[in-house]
Backbone as CSV, one residue per row, in Angstrom:
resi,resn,N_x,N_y,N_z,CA_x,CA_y,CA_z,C_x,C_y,C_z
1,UNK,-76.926,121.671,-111.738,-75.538,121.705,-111.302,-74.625,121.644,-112.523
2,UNK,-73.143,122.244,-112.317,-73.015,122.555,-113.548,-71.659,121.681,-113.608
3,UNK,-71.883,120.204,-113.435,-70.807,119.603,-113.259,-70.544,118.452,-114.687
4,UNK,-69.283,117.642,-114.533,-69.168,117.065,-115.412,-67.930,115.807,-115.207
5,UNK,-68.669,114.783,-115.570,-67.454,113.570,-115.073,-67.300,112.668,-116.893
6,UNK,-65.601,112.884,-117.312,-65.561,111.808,-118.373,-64.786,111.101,-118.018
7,UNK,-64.156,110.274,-118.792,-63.054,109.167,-118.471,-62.493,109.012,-120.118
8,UNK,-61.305,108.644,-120.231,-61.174,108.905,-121.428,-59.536,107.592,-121.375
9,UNK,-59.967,106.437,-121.943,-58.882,105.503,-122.089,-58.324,105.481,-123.778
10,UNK,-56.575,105.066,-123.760,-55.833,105.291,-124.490,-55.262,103.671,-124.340
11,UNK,-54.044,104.020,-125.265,-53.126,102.560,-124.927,-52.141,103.075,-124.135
12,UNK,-52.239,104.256,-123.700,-51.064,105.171,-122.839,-51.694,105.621,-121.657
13,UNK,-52.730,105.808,-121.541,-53.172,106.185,-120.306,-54.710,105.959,-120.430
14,UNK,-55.213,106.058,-118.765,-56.726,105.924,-118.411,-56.599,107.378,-117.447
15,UNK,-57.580,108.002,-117.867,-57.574,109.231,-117.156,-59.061,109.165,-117.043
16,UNK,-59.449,109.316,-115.349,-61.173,109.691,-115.151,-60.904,111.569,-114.360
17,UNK,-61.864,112.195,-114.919,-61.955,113.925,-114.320,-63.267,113.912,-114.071
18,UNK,-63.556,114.630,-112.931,-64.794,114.955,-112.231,-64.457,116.805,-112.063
19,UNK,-65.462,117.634,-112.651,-65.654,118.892,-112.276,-66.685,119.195,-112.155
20,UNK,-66.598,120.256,-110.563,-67.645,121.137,-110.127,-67.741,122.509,-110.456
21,UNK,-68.156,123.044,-111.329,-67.640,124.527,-111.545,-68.355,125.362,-110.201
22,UNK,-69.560,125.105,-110.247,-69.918,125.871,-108.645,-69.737,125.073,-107.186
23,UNK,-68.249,124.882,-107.378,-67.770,124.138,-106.186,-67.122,125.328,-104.766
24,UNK,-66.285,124.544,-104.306,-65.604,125.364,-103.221,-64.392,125.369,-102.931
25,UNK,-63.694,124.574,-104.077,-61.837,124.318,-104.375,-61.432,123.319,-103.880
26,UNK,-62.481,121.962,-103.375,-61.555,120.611,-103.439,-61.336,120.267,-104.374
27,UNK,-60.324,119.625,-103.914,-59.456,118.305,-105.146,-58.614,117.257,-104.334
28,UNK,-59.263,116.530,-105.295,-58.529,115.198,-105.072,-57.760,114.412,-106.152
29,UNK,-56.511,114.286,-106.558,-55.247,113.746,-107.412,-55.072,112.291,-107.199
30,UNK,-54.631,111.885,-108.044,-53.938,110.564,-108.092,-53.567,110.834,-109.406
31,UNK,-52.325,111.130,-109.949,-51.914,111.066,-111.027,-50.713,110.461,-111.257
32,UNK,-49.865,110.539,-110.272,-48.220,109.826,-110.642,-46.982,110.829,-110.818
33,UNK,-47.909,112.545,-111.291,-46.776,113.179,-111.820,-46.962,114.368,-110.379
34,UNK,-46.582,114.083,-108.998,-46.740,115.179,-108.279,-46.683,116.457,-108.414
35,UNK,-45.844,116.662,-109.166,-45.697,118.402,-109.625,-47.185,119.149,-110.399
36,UNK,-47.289,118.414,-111.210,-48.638,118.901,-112.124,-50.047,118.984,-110.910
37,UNK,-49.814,117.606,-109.906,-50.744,118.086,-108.860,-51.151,118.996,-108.462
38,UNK,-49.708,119.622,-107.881,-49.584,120.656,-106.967,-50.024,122.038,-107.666
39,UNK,-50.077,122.486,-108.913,-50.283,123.292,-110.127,-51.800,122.724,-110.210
40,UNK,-52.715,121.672,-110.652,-54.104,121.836,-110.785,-54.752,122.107,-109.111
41,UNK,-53.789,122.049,-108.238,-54.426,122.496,-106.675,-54.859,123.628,-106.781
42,UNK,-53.972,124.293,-107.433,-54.037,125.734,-107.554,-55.387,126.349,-108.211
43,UNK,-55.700,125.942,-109.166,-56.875,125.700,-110.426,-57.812,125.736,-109.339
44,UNK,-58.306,124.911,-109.056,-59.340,124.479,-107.796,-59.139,125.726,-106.877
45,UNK,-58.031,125.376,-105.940,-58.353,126.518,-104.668,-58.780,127.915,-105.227
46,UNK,-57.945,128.120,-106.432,-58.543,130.353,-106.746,-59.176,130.001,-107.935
47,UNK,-59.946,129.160,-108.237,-61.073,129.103,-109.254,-62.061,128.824,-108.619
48,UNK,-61.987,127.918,-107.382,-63.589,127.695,-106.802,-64.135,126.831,-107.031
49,UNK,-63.447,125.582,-107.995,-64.047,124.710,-108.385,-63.462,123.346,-108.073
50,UNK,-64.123,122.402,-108.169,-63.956,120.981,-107.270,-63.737,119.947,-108.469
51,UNK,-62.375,119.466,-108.631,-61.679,118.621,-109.067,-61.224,117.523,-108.936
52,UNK,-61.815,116.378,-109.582,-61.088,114.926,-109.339,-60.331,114.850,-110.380
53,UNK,-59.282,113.934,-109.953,-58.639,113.791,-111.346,-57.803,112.376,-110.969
54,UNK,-57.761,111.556,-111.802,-57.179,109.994,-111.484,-56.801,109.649,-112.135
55,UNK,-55.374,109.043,-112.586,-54.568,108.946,-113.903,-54.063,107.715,-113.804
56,UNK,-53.809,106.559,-114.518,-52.721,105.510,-114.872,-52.299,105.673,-116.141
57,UNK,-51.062,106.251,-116.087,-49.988,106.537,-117.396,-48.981,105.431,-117.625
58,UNK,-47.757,106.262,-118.720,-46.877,105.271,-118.976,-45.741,106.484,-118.389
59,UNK,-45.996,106.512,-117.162,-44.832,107.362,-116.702,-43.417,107.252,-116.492
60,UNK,-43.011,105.338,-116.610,-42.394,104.944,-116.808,-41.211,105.199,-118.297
61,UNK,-42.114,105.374,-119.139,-41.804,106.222,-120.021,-41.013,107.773,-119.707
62,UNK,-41.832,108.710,-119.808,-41.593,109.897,-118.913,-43.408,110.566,-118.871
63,UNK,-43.376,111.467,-118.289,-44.897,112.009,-117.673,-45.713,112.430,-118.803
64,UNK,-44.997,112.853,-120.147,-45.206,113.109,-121.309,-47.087,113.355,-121.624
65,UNK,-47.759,111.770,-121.829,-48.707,111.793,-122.062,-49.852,112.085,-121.042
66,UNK,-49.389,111.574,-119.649,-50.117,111.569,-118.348,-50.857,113.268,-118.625
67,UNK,-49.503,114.065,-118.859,-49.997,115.157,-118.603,-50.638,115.554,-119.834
68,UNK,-50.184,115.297,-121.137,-51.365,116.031,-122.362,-52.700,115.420,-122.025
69,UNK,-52.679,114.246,-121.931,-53.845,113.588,-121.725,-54.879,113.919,-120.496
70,UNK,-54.518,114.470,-119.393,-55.046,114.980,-118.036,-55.324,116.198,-118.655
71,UNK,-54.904,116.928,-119.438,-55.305,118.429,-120.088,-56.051,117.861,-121.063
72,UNK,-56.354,117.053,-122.028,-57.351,116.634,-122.738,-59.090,116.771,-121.819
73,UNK,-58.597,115.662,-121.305,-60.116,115.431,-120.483,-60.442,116.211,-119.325
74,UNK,-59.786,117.369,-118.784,-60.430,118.530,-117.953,-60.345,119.162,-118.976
75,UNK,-60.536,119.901,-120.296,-60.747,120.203,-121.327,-62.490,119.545,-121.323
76,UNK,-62.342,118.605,-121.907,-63.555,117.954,-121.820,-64.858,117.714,-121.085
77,UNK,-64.056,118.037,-119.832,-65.198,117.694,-118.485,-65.155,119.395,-118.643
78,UNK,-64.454,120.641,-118.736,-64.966,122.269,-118.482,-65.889,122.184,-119.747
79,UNK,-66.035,121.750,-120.754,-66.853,122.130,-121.627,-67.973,121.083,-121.246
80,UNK,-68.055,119.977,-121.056,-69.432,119.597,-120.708,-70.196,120.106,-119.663
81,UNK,-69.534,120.506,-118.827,-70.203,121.115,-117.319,-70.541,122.896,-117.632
82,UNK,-69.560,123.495,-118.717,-69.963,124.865,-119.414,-71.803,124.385,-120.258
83,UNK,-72.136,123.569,-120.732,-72.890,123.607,-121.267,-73.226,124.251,-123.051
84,UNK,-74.436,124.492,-123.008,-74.012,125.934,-123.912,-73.841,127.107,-123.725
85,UNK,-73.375,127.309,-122.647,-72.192,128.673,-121.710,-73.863,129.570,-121.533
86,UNK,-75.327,129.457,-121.699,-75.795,130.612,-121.307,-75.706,131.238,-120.302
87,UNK,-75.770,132.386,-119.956,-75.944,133.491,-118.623,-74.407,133.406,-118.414
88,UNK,-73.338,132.918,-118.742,-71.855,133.199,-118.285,-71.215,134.208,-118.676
89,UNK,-70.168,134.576,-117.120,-69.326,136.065,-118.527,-68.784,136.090,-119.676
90,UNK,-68.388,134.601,-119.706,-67.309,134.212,-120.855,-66.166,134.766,-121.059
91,UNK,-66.099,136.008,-120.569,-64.518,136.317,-120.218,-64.033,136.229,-119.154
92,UNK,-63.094,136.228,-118.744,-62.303,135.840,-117.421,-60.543,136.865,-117.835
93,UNK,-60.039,137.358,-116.857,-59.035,137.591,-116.765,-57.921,137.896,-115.485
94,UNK,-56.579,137.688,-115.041,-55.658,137.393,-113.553,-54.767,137.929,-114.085
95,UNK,-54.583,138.520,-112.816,-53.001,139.125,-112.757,-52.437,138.177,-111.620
96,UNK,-51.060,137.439,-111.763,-50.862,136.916,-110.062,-49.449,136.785,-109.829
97,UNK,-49.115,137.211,-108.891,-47.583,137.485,-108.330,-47.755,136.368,-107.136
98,UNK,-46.225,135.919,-107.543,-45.737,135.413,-106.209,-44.268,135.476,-106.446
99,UNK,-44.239,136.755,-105.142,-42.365,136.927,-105.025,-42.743,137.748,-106.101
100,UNK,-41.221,137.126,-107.013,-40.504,138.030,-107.755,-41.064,137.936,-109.613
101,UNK,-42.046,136.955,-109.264,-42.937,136.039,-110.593,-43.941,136.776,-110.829
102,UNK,-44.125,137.192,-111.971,-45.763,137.920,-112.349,-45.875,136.968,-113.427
103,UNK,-47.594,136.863,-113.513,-48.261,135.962,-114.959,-49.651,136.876,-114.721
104,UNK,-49.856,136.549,-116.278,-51.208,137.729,-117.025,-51.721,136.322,-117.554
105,UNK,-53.558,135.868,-116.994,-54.675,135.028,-118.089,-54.833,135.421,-118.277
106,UNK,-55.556,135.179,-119.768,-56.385,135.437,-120.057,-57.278,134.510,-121.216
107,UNK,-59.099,134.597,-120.540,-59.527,133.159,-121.129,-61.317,134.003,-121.831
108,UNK,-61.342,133.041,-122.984,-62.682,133.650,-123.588,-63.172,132.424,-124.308
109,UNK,-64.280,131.659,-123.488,-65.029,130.432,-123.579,-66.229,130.830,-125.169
110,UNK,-65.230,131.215,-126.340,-65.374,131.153,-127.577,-66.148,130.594,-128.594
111,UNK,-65.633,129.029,-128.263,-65.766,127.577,-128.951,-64.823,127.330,-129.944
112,UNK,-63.605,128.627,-129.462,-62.984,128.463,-130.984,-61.057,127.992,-130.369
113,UNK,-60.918,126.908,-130.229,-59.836,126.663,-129.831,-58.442,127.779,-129.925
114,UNK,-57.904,128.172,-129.124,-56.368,129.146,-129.667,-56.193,129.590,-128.202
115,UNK,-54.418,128.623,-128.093,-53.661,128.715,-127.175,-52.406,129.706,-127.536
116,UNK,-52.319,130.712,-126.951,-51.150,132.005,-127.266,-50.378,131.865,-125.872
117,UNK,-49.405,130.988,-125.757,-48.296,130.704,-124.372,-47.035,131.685,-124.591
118,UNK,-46.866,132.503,-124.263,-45.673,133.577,-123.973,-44.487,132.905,-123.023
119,UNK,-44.206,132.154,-122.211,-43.332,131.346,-121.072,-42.077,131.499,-121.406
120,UNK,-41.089,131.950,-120.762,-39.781,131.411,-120.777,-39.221,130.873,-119.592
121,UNK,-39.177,130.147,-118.973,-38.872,129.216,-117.689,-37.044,129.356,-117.647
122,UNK,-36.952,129.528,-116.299,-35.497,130.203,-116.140,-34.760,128.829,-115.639
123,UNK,-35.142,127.624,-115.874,-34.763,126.641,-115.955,-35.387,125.732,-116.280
124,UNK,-35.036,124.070,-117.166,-36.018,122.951,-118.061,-36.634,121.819,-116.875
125,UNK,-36.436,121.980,-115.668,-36.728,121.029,-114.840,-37.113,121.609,-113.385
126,UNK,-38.467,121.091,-112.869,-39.163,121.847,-111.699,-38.652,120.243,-110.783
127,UNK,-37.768,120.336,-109.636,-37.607,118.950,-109.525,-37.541,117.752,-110.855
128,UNK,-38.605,116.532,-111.084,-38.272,115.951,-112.231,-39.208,116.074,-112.958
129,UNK,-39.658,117.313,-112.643,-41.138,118.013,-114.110,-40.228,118.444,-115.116
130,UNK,-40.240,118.536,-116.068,-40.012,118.736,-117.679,-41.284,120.370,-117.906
131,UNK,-40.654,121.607,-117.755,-41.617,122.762,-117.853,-41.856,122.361,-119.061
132,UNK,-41.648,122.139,-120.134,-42.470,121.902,-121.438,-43.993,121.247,-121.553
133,UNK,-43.970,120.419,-120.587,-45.047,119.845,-120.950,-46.425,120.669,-120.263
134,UNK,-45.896,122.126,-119.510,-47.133,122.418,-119.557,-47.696,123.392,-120.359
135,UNK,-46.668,123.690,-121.361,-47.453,123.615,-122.946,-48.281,123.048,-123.000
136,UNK,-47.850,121.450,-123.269,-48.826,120.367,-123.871,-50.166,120.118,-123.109
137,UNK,-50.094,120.532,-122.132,-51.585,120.626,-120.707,-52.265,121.409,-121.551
138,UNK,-51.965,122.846,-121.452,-52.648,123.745,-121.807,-53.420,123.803,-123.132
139,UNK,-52.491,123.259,-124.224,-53.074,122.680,-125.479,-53.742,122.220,-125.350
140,UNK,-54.135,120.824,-124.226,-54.726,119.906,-124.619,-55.870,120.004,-124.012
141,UNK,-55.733,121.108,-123.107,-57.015,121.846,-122.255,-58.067,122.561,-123.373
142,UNK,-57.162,123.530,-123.794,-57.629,124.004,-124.876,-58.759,124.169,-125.972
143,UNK,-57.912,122.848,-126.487,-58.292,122.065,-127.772,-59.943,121.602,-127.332
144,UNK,-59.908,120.712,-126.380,-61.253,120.108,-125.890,-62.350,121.302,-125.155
145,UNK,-61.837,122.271,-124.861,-62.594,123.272,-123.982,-63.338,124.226,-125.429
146,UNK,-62.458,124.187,-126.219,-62.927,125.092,-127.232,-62.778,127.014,-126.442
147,UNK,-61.310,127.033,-126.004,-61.267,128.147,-125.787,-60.202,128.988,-125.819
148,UNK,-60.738,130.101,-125.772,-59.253,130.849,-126.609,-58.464,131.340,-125.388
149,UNK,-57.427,131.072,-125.026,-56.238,131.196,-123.943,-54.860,131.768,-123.901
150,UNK,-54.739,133.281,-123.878,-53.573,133.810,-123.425,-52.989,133.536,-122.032
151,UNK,-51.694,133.172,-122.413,-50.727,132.870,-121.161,-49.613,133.532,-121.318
152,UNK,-49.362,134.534,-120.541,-47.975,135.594,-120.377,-47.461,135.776,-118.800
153,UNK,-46.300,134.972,-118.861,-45.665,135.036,-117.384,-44.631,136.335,-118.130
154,UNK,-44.990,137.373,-116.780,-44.168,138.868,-117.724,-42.949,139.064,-117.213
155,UNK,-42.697,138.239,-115.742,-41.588,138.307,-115.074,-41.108,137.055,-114.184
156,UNK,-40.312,136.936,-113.940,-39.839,135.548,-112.927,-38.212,134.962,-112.509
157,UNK,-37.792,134.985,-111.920,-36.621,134.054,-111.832,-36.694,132.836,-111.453
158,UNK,-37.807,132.723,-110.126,-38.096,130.899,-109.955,-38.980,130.305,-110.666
159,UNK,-38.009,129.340,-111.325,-39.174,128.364,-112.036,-40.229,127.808,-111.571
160,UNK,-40.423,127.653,-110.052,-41.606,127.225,-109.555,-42.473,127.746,-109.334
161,UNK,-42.090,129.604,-109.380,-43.043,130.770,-108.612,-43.640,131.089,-110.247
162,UNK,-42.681,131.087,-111.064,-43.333,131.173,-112.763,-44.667,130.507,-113.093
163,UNK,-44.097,129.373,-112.965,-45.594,128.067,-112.635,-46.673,128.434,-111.699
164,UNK,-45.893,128.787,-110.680,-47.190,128.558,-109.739,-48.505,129.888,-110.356
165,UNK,-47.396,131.092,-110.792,-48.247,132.233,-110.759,-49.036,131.963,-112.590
166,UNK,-48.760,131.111,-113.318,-49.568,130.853,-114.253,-51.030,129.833,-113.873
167,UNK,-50.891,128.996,-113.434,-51.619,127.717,-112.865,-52.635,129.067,-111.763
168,UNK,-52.025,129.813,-110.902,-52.691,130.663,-110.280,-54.188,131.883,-110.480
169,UNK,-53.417,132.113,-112.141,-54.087,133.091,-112.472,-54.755,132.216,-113.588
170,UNK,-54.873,131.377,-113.901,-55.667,130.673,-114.902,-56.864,130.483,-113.900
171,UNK,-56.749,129.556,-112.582,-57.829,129.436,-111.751,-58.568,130.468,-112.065
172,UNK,-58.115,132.115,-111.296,-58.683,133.022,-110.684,-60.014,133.239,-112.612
173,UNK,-58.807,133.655,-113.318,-59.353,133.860,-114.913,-60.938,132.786,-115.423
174,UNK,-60.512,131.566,-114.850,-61.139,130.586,-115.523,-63.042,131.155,-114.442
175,UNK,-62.723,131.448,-113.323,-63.721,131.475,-112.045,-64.564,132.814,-112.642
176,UNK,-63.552,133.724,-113.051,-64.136,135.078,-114.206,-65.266,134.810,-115.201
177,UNK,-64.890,133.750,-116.310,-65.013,133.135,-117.227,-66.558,132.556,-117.416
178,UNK,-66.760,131.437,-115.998,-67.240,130.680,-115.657,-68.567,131.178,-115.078
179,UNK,-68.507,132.504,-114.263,-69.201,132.480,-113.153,-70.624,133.138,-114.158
180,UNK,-71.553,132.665,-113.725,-73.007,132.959,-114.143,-72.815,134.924,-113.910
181,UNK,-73.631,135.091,-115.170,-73.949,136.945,-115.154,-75.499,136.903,-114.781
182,UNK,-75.433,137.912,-113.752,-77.084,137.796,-113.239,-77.605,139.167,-113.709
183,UNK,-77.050,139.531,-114.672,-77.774,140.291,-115.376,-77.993,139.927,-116.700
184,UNK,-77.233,138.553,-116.989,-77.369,138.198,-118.632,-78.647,137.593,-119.099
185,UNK,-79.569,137.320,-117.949,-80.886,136.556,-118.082,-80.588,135.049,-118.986
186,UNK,-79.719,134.687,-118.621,-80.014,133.134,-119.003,-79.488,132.958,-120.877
187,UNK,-79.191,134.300,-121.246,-78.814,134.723,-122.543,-77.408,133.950,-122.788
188,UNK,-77.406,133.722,-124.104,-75.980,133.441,-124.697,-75.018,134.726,-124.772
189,UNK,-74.091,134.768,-124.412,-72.894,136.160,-124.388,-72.336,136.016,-125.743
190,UNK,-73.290,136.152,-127.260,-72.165,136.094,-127.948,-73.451,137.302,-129.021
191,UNK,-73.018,137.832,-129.962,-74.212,138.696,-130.962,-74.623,137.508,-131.787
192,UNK,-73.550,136.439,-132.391,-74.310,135.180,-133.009,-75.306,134.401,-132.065
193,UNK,-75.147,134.279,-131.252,-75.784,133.429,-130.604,-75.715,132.274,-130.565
194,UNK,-74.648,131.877,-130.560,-74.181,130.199,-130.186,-72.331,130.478,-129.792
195,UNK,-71.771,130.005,-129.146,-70.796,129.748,-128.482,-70.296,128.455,-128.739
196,UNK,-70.117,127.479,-129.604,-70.550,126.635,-130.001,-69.347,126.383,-131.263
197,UNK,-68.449,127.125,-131.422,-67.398,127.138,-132.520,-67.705,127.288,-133.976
């Protein structure tokens, strides 16, 4: 099974993540920052994969770290449950509209960290989400996943349909990415042969 549970404590936050990559799109949240919820729902339902995620932050503060730090360790838990990626496509790529919002993934389980975010958000606040910080998600997804990640929302006026259709097509991209090649025989997808950074 190609799953993976870490936990990862700070002086700012305790974050535990549970992933199923050959799941069926539950999730279950407790984080504090509802908005970011509603965006890793997304991940899960059109990726296919089964997500815990349980956070005590300093949100009191503002959501700031909750959320780099929740992108740290599902970072962490996709690369332990990737393994050493054999038999996977390793590429993944989404197109996803909603309304008047288009966003382009695109993801290649590398080992070589590089986040390329294109975003311009047609306003700084989704309710009392701060769109910046899902920069800092994605980084921090990133960084720990060891993977290389284009993000281009190409069109949008609602800031929420912008979001939603990035968070959307990352799922669908990541499920690309992820999913076993049954013609790769159990092979590494790379001519070096390690995936591995």
């Amino acid at each position: 099974m190609r799953q993976a549970a870490v936990t990862r404590n700070t002086n700012e936050t305790k974050i535990t993540v549970d992933v199923n990559l050959d799941g069926s799109g539950k999730c279950q949240l407790d984080t504090g920052v509802p908005f970011l919820e509603h965006m890793i729902e997304q991940i899960a339902r059109h990726g296919r994969v089964d997500i815990t995620v349980n956070a005590d932050g300093d949100n009191h503060i503002d959501d700031h770290h909750t959320v780099e730090d929740i992108g740290i360790t599902l970072g962490q838990a996709l690369a332990q449950a990737l393994g050493d990626k054999k038999g996977i496509y390793r590429y993944g790529h989404a197109y996803v509209p909603l309304d008047e919002a288009l966003s382009r993934v695109v993801i290649d389980f590398s080992g070589r960290p590089m986040l390329t975010y294109n975003v311009e958000y047609t306003r700084a606040l989704i309710g009392r989400f701060d769109v910046d910080l899902f920069r800092e998600f994605f980084q921090g997804l990133v960084n720990h996943a060891q993977m290389t990640l284009h993000i281009d929302n190409l069109r949008g006026i609602n800031a929420h349909h912008q979001a939603e259709t990035i968070f959307k097509a990352f799922g669908r991209a990541l499920r690309s990415a992820a999913e076993l090649d049954p013609r790769a025989n159990g092979e590494i997808p790379s001519t070096k042969g390690t995936l591995q950074g």
